[in-house]
C-alpha positions in Angstrom: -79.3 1.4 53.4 -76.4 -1.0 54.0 -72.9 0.5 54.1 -71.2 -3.2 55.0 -70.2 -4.8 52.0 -71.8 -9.0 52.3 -69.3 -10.9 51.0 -70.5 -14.6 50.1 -67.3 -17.5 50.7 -67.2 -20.6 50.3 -64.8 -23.3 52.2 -63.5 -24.9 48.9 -61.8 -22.1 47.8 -60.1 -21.4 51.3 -57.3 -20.7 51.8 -57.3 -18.0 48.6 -58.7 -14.6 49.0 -62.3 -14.7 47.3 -65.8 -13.1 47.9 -69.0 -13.8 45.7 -70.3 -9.5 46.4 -73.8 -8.8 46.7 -75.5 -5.8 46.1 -74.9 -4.7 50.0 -72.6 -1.6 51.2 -72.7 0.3 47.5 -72.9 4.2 46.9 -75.3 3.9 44.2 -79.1 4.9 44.1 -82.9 4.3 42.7 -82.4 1.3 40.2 -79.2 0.5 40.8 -79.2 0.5 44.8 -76.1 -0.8 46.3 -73.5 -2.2 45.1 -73.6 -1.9 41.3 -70.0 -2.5 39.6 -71.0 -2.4 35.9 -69.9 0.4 33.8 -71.8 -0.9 31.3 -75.0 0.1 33.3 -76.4 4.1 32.9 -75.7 4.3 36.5 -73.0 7.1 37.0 -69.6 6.3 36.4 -68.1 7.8 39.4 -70.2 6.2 41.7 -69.7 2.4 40.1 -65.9 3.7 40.8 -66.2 4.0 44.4 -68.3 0.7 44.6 -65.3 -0.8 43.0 -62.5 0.6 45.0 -64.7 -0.8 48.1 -64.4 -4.5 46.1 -60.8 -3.6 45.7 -60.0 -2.4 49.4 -62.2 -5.4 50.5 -59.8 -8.1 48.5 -56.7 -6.2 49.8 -55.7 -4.8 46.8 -55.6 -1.3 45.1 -58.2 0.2 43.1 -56.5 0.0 39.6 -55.1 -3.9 40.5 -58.6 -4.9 40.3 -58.7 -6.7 36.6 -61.8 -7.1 34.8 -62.3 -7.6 31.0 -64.9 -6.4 28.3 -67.5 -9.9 28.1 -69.2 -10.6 25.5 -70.3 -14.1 26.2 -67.2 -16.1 24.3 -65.1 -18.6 25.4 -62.2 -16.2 25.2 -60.0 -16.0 28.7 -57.5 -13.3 29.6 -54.7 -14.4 31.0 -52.2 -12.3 33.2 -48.9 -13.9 33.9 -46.3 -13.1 36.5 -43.9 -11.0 34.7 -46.7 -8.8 32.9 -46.6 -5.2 33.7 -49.8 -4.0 33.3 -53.2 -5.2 35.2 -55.3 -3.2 32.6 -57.2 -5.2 30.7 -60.8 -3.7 30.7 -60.2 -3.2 27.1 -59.9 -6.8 25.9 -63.0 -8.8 24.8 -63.1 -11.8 27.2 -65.3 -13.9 29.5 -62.5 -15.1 31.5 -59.2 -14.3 33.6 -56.6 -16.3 34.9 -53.4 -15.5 36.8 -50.3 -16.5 38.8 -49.3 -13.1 40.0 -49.6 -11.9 43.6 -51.4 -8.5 44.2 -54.0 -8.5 41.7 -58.0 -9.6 42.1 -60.1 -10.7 39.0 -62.7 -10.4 38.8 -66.5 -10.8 36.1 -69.7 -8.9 36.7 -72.8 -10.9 36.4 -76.5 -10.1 36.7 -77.7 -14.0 36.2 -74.9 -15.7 34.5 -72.6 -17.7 36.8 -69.8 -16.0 38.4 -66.8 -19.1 38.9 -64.2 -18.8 40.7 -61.2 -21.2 40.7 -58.0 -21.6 42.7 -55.1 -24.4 42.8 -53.8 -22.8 46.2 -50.6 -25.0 45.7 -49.6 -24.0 42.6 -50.4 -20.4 43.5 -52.5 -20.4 40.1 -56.3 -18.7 40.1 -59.1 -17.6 37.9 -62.2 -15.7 37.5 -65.3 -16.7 34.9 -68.3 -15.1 33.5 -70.7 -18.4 32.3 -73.7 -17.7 30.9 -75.4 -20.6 28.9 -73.9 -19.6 25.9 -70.5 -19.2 27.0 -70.8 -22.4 28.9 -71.9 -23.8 26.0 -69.4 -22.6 23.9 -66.4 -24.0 26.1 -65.4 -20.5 28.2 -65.0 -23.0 31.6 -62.4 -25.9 29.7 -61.1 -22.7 28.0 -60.6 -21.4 31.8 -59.1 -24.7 32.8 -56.9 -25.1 30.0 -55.1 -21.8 30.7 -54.5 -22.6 34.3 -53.3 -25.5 33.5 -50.4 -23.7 31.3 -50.1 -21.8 34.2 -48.9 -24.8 36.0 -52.0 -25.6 37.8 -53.1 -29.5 38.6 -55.5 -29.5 41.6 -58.4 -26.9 40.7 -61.1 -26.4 42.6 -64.5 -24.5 42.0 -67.4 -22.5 43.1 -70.2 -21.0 41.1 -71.9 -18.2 42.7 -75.0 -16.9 42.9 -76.9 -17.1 39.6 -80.2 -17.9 37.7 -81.5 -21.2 39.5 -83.8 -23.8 37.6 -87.4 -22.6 39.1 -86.5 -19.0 37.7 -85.3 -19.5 34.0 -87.7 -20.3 31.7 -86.4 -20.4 28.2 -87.9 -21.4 24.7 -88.0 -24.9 22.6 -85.4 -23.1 20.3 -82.7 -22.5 23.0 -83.2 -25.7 24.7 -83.0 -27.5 20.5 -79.3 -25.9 20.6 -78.4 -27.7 24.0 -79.8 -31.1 22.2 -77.6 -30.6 18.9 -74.7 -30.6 21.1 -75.4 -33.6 23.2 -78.8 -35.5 23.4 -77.6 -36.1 26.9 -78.0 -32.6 27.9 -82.1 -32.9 28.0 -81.4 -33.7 31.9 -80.4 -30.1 32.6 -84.1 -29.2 31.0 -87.4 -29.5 33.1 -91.0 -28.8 32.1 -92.0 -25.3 33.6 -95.5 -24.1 35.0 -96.4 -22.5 31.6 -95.4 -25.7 29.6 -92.1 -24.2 28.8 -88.5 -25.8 29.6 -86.6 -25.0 32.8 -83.0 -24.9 32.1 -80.7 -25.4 35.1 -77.7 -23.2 34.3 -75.7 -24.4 37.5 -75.6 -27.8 37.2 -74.5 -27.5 33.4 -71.4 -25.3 35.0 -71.1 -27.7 37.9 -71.1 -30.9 34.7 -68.6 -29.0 32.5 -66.3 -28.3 35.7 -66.4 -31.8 36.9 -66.1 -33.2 33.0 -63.0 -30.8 33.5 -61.5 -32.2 36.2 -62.0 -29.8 38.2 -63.6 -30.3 42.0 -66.7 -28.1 42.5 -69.6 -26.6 44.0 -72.3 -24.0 43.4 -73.3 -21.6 46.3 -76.7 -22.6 45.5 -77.8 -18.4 46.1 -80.6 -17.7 43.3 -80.2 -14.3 41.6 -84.0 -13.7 40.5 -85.5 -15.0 43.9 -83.5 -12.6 46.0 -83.8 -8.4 44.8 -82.6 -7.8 48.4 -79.0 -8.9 47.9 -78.6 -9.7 43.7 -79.2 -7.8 40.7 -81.1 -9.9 38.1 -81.6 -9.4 34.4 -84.1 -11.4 34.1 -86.0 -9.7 36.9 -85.6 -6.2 35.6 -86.7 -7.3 32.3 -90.2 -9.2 33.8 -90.5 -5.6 35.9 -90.1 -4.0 32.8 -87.4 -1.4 34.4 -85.1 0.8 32.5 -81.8 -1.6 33.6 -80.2 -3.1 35.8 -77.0 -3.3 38.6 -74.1 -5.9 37.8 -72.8 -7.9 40.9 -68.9 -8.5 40.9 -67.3 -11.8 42.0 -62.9 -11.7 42.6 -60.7 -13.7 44.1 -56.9 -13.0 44.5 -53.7 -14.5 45.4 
């Protein structure tokens, strides 16, 4: 059992505090071993508390300045400004949080969806995205963008973390139809698969919609489903048929 936490970093986000967590260095057990920060899971609430005040000690700040928000795969972003009071916003139904106040870390929990983080280190402006396809579709990264832009932000950079990679995520006709309605163009992010089916490459739609938004960026390039050693992967659990499944967290801070 790991007790270090593995914290994934990337140079483009440098100088900003930032880590990309994997399931290494957690307190929890059996299903969820490691590192599992999702209340949301039947793990037991205490322990996905001490996993997060190791994120929190781990990104320099305290337990309760650790901001994460309710997602539910929208395009909806939280956003925390300077001379708010309160970090608490576990409560508000978002897929996104962006700030320019010192001392806090967002962060999203992901278990295949892209975890984003994005910093303009000059204009002391950062933010924190949960992506799936659907919120990627639905505009949750320009809706990211946009906010840090009110914010005062002008050179944003990116990094997607570890997620669903191409050769794992086979979807159906249907899902790939509702890309195509959007944009005939988006058939490129769409491969065939082994069983006939299309591949869809979640990633480089993120790293498109980021770069459509002017925003410089990279992916990781970790896969979630090909690694159960360091991620937690819906997907996985569901082809294992197991009960459920750990979230990873992703923060960055100021």
């Amino acid at each position: 059992m790991h007790t270090t936490l593995e914290i994934v970093t990337h140079p483009l986000l440098q100088p900003i505090r930032h880590g990309f967590f994997t399931r290494r260095g957690g307190a929890s057990s059996g299903l969820f071993s490691g590192l599992n920060c999702g209340f949301g899971s039947s793990d037991q609430a205490e322990i996905v508390a001490i996993n997060r005040s190791r994120v929190a000690t781990a990104m320099g700040v305290g337990p309760t300045q650790l901001a994460t928000v309710h997602q539910v795969h929208s395009a909806e972003i939280a956003v925390l400004r300077k001379d708010d009071q309160a970090a608490d916003v576990a409560d508000l139904r978002a897929d996104g949080l962006v700030t320019d106040r010192p001392g806090i870390a967002l962060a999203v929990l992901t278990a295949d969806c892209q975890p984003i983080l994005l910093a303009d280190p000059q204009a002391g402006v950062i933010g924190a995205v949960h992506a799936g396809w659907r919120g990627a579709l639905s505009g949750v990264i320009e809706a990211a963008v946009g906010a840090m832009n009110d914010l005062g932000a002008t050179h944003i950079r990116a990094v997607i973390g570890p997620t669903i990679s191409q050769r794992a995520y086979e979807v159906g006709e249907e899902f790939m139809d509702e890309f195509l309605a959007e944009d005939p163009d988006l058939q490129r992010f769409f491969s065939g698969g082994p069983n006939g089916k299309p591949m869809f490459d979640l990633p480089g739609f993120g790293l498109m919609r980021l770069r459509d938004a002017g925003v410089e960026a990279e992916w990781t390039g970790h896969c979630t489903y090909s690694d159960p050693e360091r991620f937690y992967s819906y997907r996985r659990t569901t082809h294992q048929k197991q009960a459920d499944y750990g979230r990873l967290i992703s923060a960055i801070a100021l």
